[in-house]
Residue, then its C-alpha position, 0 to 999 in steps of 0.5 A: x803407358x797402356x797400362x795407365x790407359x787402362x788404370x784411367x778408364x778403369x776408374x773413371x768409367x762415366x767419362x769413358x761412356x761420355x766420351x764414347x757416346x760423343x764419339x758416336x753421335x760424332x759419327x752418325x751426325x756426319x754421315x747424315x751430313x754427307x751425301x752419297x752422291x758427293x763421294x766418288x767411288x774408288x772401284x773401277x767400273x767393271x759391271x760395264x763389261x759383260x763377261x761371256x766365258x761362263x755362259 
């Protein structure tokens, strides 16, 4: 299977390239799309605390 995959991007190359080129533009069309501010942050807010032990 793998190998077939590889035989296949081996000898159609200008496909590949297209298709990692769509897949680029994909990315970076979305993320102008997105705004930062719609996407919630999954990291506890710890910078709230002040931590006195090392002063």
């Amino acid at each position: 299977m793998i190998n077939r995959i590889i035989d296949f991007s081996i000898n159609n190359k200008f496909i590949v390239g297209l298709l990692t080129l769509a897949l680029v533009g994909t990315g970076i069309w979305s993320m102008t799309q997105v705004s930062l501010k719609r996407v919630k942050s999954v990291v506890p807010h710890y910078n709230n605390y002040i931590v006195e032990q090392w002063v």
